[in-house]
DOBA-360652 format. One record per residue: residue number from 1; residue in three letters; x, y, z of N, C-alpha, C, O in turn. Coordinates in nm, 4 decimals, decimal comma. Example, Ala and Ser with C-alpha at 12.3 -4.5 7.8 and 13.67 -1.06 7.14 Angstrom:
+------+--------+----------+----------+----------+----------+----------+----------+----------+----------+----------+----------+----------+----------+
| nuse | drenza |       nu |       nv |       nw |      cau |      cav |      caw |       cu |       cv |       cw |       ou |       ov |       ow |
+------+--------+----------+----------+----------+----------+----------+----------+----------+----------+----------+----------+----------+----------+
|    1 |    ALA |   1,3190 |  -0,5690 |   0,7800 |   1,2300 |  -0,4500 |   0,7800 |   1,3200 |  -0,3300 |   0,7800 |   1,4236 |  -0,3319 |   0,8465 |
|    2 |    SER |   1,2850 |  -0,2250 |   0,7080 |   1,3670 |  -0,1060 |   0,7140 |   1,2900 |   0,0030 |   0,7870 |   1,3409 |   0,1138 |   0,8039 |
+------+--------+----------+----------+----------+----------+----------+----------+----------+----------+----------+----------+----------+----------+
! end
This chain:
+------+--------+----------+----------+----------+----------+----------+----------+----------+----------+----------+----------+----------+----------+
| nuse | drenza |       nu |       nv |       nw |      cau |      cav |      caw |       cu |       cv |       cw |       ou |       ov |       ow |
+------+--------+----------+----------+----------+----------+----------+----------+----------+----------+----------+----------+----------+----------+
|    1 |    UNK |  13,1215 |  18,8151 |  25,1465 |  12,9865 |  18,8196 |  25,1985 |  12,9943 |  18,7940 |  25,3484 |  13,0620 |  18,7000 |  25,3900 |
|    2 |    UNK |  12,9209 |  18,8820 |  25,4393 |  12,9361 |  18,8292 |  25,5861 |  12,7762 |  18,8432 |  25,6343 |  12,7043 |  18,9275 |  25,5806 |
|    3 |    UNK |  12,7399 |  18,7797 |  25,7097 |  12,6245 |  18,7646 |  25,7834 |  12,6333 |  18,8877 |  25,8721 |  12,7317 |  18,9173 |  25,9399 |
|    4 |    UNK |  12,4865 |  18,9762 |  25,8620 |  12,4725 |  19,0526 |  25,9561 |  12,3307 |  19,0694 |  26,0510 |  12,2839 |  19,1616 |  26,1177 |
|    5 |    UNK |  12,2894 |  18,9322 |  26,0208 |  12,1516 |  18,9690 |  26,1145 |  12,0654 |  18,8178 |  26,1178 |  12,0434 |  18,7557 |  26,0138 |
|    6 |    UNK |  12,0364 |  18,7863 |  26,2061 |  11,9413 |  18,6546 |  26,1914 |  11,7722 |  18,6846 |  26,2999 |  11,7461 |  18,7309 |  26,4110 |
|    7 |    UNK |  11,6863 |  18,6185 |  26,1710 |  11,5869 |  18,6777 |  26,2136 |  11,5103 |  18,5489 |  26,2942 |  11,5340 |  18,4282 |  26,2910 |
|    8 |    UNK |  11,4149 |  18,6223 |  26,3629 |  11,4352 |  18,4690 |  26,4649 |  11,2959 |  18,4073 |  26,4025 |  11,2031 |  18,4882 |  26,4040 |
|    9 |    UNK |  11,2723 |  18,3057 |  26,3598 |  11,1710 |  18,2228 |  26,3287 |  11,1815 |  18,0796 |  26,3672 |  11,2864 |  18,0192 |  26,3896 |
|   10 |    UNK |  11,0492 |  18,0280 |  26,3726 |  11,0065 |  17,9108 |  26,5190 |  11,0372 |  17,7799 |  26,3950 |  11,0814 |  17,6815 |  26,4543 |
|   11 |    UNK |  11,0270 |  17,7581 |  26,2624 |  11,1119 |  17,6864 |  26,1470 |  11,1973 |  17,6857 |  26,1000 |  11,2963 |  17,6128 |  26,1064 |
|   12 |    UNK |  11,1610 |  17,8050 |  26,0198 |  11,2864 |  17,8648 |  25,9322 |  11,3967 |  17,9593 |  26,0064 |  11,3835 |  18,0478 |  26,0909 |
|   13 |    UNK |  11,5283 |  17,8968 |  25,9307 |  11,6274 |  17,9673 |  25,9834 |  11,6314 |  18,1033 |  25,8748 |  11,6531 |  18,0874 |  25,7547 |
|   14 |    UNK |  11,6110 |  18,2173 |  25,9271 |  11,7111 |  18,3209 |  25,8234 |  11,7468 |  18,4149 |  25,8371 |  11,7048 |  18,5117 |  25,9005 |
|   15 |    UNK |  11,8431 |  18,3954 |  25,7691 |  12,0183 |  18,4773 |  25,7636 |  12,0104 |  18,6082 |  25,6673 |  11,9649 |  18,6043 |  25,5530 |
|   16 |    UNK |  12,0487 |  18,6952 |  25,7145 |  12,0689 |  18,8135 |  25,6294 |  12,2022 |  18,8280 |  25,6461 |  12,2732 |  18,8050 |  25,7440 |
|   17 |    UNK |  12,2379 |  18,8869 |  25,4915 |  12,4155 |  18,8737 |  25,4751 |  12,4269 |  18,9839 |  25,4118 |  12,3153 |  19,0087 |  25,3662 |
|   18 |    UNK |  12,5172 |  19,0839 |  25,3764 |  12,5472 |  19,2178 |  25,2941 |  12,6800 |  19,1879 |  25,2375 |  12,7820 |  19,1581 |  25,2997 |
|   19 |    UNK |  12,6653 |  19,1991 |  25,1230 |  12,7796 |  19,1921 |  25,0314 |  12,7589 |  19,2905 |  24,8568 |  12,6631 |  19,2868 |  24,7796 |
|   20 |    UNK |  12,8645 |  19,3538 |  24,8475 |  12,8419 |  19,4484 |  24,6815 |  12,7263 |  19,4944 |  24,7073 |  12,6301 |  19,4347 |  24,6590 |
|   21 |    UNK |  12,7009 |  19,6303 |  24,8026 |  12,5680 |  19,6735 |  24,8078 |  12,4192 |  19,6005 |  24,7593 |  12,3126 |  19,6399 |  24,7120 |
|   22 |    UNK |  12,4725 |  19,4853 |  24,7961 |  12,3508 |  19,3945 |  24,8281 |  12,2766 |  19,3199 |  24,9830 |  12,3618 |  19,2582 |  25,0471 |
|   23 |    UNK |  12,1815 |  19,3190 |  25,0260 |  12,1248 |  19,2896 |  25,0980 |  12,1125 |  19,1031 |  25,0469 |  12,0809 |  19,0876 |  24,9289 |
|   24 |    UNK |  12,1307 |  19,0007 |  25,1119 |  12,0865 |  18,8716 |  25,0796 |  12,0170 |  18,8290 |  25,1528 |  12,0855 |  18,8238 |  25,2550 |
|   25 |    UNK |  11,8817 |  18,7757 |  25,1857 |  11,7579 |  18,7238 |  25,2614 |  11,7911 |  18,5503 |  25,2260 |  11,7433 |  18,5002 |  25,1243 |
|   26 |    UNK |  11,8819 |  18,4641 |  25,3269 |  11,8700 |  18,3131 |  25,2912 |  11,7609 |  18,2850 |  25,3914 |  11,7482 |  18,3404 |  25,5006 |
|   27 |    UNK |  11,6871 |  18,1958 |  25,3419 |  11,6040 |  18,1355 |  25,4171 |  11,6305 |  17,9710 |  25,4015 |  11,6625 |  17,9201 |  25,2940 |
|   28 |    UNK |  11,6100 |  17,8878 |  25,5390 |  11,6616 |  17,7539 |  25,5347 |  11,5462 |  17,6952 |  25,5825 |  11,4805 |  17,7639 |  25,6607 |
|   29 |    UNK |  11,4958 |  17,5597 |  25,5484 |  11,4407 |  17,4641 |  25,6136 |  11,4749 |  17,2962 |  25,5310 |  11,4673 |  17,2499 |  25,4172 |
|   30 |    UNK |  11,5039 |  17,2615 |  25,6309 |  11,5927 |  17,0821 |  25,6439 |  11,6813 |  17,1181 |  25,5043 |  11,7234 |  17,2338 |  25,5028 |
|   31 |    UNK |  11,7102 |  17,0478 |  25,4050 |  11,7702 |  17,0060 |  25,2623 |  11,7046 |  17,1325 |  25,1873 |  11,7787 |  17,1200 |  25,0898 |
|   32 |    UNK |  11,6416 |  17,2220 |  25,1601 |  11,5739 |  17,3034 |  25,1120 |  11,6132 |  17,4721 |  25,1453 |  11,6110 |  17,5062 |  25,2636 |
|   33 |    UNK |  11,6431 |  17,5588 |  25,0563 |  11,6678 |  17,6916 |  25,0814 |  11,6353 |  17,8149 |  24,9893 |  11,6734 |  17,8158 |  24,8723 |
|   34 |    UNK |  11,5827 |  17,8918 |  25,0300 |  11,5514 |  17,9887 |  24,9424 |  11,5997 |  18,1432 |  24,9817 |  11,6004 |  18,1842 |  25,0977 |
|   35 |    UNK |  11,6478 |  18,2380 |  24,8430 |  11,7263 |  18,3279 |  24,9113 |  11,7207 |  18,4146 |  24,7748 |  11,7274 |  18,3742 |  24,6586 |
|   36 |    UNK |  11,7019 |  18,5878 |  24,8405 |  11,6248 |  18,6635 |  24,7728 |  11,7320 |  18,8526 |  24,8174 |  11,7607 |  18,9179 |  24,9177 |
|   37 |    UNK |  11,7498 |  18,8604 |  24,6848 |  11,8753 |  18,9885 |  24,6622 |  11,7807 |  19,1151 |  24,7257 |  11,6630 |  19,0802 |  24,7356 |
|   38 |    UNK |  11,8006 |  19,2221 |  24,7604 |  11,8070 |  19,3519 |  24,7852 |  11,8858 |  19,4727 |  24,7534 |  11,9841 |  19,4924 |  24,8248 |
|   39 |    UNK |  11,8735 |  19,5138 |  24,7075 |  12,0156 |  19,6553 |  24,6613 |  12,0122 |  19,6966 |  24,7863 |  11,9455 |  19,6278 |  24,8636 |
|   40 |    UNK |  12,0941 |  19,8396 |  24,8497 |  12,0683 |  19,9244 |  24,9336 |  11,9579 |  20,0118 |  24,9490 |  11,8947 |  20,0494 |  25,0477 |
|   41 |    UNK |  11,9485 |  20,0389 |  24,8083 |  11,8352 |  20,1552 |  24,7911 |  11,7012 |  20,0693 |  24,7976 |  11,6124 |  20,1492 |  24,8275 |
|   42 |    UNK |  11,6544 |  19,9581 |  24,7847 |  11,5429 |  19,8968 |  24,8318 |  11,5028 |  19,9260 |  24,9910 |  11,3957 |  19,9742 |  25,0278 |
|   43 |    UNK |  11,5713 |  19,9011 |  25,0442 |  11,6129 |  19,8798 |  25,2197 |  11,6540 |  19,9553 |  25,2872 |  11,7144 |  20,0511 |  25,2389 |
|   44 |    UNK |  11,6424 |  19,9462 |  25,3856 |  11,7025 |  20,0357 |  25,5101 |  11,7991 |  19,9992 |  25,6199 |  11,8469 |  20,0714 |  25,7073 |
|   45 |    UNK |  11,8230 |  19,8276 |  25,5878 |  11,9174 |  19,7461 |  25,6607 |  11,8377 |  19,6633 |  25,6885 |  11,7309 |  19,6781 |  25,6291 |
|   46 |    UNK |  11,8454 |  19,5449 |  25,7828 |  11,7893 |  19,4352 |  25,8690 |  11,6812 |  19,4804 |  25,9789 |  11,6415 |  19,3906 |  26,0531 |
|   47 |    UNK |  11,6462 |  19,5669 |  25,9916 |  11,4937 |  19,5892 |  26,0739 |  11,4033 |  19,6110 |  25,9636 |  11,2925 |  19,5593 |  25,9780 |
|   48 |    UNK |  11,4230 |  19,6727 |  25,8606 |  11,2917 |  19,7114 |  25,7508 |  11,2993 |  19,5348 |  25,6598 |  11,2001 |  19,4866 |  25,6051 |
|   49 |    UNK |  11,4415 |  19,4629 |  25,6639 |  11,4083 |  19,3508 |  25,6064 |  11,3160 |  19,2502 |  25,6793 |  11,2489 |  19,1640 |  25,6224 |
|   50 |    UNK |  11,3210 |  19,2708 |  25,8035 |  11,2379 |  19,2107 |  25,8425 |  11,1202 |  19,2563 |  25,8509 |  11,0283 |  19,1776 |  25,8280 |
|   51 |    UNK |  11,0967 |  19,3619 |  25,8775 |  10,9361 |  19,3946 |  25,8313 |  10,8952 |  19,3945 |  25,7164 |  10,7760 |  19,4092 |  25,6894 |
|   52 |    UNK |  10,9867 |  19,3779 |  25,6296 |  10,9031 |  19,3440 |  25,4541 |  10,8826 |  19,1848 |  25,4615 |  10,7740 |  19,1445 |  25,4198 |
|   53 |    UNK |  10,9482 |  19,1164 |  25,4961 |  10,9216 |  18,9241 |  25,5038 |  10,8455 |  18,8907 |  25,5887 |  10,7990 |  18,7782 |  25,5702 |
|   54 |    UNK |  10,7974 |  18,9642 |  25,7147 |  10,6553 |  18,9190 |  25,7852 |  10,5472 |  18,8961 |  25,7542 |  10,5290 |  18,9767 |  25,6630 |
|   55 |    UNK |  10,4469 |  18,8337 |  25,7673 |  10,3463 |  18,8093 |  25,7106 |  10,3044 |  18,7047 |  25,5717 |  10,3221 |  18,5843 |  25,5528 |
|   56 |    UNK |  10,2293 |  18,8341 |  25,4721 |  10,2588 |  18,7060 |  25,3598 |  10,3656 |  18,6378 |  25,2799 |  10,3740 |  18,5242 |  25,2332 |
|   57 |    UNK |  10,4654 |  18,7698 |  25,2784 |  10,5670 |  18,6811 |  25,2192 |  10,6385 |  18,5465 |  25,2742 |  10,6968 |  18,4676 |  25,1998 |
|   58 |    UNK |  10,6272 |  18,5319 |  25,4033 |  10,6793 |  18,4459 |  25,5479 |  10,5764 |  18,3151 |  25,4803 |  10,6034 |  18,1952 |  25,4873 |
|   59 |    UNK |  10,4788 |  18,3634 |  25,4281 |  10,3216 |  18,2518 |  25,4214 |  10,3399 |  18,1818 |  25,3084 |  10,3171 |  18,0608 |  25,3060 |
|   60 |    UNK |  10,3878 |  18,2563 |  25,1897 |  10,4244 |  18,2135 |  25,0674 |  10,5755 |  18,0827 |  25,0795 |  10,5787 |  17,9597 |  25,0758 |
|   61 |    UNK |  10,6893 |  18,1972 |  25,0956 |  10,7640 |  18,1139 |  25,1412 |  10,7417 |  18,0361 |  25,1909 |  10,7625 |  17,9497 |  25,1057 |
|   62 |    UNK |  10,6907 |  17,9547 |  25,3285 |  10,6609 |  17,8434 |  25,3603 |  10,5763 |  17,7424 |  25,2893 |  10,5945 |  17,6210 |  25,2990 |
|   63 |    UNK |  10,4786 |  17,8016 |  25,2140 |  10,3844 |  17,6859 |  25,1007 |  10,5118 |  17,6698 |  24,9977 |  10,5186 |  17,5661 |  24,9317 |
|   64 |    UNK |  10,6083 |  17,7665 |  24,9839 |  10,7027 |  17,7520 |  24,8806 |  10,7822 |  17,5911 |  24,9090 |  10,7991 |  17,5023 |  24,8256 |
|   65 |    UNK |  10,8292 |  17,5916 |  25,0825 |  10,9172 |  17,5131 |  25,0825 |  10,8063 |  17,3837 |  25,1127 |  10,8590 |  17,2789 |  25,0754 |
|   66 |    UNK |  10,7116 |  17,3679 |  25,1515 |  10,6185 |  17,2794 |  25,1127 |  10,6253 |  17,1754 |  25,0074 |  10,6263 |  17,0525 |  24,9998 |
|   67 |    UNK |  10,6309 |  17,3122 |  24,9042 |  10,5885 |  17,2142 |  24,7472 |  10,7452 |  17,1745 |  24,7477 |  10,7576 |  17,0521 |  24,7527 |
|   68 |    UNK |  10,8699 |  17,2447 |  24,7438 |  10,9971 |  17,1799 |  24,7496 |  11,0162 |  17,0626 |  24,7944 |  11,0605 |  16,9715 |  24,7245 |
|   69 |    UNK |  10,9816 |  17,0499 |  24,9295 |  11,0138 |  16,9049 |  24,9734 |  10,9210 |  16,7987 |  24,9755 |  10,9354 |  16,7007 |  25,0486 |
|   70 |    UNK |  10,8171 |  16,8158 |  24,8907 |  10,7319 |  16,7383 |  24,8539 |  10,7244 |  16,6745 |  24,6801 |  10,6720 |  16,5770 |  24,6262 |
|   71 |    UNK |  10,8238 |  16,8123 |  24,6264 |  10,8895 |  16,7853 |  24,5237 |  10,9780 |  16,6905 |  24,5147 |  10,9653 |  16,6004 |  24,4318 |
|   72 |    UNK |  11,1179 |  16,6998 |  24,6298 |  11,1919 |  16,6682 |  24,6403 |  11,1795 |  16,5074 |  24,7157 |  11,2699 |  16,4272 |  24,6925 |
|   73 |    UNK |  11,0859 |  16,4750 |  24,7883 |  11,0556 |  16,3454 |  24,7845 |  11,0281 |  16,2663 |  24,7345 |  11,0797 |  16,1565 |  24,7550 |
|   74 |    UNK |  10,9296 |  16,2878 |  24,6418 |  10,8579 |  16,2250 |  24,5253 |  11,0070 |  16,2113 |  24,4212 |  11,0083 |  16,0998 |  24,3693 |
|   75 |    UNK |  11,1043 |  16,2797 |  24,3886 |  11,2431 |  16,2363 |  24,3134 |  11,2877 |  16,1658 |  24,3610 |  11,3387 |  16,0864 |  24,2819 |
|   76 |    UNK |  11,3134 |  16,1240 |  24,5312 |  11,3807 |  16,0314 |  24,5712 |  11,2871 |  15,8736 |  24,5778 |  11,3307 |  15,7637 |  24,5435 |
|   77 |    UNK |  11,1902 |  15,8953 |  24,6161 |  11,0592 |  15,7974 |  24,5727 |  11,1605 |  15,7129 |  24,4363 |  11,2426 |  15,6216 |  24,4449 |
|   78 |    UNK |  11,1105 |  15,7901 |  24,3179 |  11,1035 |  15,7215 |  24,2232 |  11,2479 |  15,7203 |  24,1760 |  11,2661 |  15,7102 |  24,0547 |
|   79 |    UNK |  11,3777 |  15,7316 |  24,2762 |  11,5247 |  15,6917 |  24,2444 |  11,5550 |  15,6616 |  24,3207 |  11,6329 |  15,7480 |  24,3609 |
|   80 |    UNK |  11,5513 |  15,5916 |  24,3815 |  11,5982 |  15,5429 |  24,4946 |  11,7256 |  15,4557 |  24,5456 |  11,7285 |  15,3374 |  24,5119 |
|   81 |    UNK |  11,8297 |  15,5076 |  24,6239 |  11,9617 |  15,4616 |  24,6189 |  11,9734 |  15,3090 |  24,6276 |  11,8987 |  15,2390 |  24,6960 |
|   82 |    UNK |  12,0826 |  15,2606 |  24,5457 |  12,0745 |  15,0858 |  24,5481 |  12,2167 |  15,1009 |  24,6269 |  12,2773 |  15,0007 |  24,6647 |
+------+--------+----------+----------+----------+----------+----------+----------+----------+----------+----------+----------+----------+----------+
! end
């Protein structure tokens, strides 16, 4: 798998990678990541991936990683390292 494109966002980091005629969309923010397959035949490379993740999907994703690390706090809340 090699990285071929990073899209520039003012939070989230994300990485587009191509591997086995797949397209991979990682998206990063702090402890939290989300990351979403493409065939070839979906896509057109890293300019049409980024115009398919602008907007709402960009909007979703972010309420996504929201509830994650609000998820993910509330576990450490109630376990908390001794």
């Amino acid at each position: 798998m090699r990285i071929i494109a990073t899209i520039p966002h003012p939070s989230i980091r994300i990485s587009v990678f191509h591997m086995n005629e797949k397209y991979i969309v990682k998206l990063e923010a702090g402890p939290m990541e989300q990351a979403f397959k493409f065939s070839e035949g979906e896509v057109k490379g890293p300019e049409h991936i980024e115009k398919i993740i602008e907007g709402e999907f960009m909007k979703k994703a972010t309420e996504r990683f929201n509830e994650m690390f609000l998820a993910f706090k509330e576990a450490k809340e109630r376990n908390p390292s001794t």
